[in-house]
C-alpha positions as CSV (number, residue, x, y, z in Angstrom):
1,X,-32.1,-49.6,-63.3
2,X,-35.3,-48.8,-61.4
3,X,-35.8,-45.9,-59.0
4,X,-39.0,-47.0,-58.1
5,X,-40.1,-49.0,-54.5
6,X,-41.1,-52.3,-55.9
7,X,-45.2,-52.5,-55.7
8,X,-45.2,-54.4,-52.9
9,X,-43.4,-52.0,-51.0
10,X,-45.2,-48.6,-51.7
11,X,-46.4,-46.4,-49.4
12,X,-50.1,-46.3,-47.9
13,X,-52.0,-43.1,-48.7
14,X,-50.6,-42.1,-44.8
15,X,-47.8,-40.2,-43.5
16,X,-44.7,-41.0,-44.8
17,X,-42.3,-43.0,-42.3
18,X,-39.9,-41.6,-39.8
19,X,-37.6,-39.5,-39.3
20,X,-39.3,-37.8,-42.7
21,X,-42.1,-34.9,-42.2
22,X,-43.2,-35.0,-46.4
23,X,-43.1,-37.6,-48.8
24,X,-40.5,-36.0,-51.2
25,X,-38.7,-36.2,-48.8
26,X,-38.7,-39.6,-48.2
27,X,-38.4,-40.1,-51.8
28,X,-35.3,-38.3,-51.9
29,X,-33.3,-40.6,-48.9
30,X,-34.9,-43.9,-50.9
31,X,-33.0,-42.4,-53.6
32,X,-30.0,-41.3,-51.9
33,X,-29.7,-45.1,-50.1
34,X,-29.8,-46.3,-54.1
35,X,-27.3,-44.1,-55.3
36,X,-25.3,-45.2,-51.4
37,X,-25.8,-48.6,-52.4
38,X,-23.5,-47.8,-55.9
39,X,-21.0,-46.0,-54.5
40,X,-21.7,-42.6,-55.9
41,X,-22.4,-41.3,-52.4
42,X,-22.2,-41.6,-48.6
43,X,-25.3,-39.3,-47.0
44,X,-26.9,-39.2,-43.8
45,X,-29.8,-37.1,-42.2
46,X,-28.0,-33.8,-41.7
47,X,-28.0,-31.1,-38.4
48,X,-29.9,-32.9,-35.2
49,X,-31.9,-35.7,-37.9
50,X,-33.5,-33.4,-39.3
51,X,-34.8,-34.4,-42.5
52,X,-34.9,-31.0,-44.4
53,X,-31.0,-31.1,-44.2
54,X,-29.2,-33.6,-46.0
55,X,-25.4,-34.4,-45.4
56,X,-23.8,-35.6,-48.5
57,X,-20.4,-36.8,-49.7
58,X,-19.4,-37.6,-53.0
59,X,-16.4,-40.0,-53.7
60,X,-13.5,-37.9,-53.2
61,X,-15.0,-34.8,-51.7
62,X,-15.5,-34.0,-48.2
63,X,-19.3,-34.1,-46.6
64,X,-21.8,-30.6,-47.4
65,X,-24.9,-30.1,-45.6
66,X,-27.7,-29.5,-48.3
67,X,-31.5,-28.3,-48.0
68,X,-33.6,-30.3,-49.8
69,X,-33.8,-28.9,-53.0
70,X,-30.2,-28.7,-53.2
71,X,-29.8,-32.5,-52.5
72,X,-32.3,-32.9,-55.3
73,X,-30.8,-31.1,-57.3
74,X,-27.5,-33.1,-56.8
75,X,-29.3,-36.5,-57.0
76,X,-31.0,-35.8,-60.6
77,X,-27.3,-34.8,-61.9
78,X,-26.6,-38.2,-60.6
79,X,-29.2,-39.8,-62.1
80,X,-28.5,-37.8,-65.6
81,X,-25.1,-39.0,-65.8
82,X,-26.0,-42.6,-64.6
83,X,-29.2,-42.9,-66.8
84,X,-31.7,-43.5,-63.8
85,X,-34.6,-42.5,-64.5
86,X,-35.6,-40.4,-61.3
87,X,-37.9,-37.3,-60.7
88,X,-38.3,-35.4,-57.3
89,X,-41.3,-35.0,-56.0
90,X,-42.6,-31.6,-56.2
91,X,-43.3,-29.1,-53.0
92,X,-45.3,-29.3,-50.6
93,X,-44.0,-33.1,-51.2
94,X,-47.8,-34.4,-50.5
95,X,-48.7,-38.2,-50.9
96,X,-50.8,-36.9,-54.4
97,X,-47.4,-35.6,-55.7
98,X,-45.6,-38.4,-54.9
99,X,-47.5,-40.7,-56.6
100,X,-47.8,-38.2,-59.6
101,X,-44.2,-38.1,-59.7
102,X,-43.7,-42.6,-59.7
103,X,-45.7,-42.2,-62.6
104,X,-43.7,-39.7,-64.5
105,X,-40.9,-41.5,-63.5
106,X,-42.2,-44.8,-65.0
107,X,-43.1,-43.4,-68.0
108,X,-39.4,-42.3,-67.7
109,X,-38.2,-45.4,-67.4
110,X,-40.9,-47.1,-70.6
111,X,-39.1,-44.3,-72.7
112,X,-35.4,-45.9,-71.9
């Protein structure tokens, strides 16, 4: 299973869409609407929309708000136990580090 926006679909070297301020952050709620889509989570844009705030349920367990990190950190030990390949992208979450990370994850993804 692909992580990865098909090619069609990637994003312009502008600024990511809204309600996200960074691209790894965008990234991340792509990711989290993938891992929605299977079940393993319900999550929405936490306090006020703001997208450094992530409200997260998983199956069973009642909604936390997580920072960003922290809702990375729970979508790779997703991932891991799923066998997805997936990478966040690293801070400041700039368009370069995006697409550094899509590669990573790609070569990820050869490797399976």
């Amino acid at each position: 299973m692909s992580a990865l926006p098909p090619n069609d679909a990637r994003l312009a070297k502008v600024a990511p869409r809204a309600p996200y301020k960074t691209h790894r952050q965008q990234h991340l709620g792509d990711f989290l609407d993938l891992l929605q889509g299977h079940g393993w989570l319900v999550w929405e844009l936490g306090h006020e929309d703001s997208p450094t705030l992530f409200s997260i349920a998983e199956p069973g367990f009642r909604a936390a708000i997580y920072r960003t990190w922290e809702a990375e950190a729970l979508a790779q030990r997703i991932a891991d136990r799923e066998g997805i390949a997936w990478l966040p992208v690293p801070y400041p979450g700039s368009f370069d580090r995006y697409e550094e990370t899509l590669t990573k994850i790609r070569a990820l993804e050869n490797q399976q």
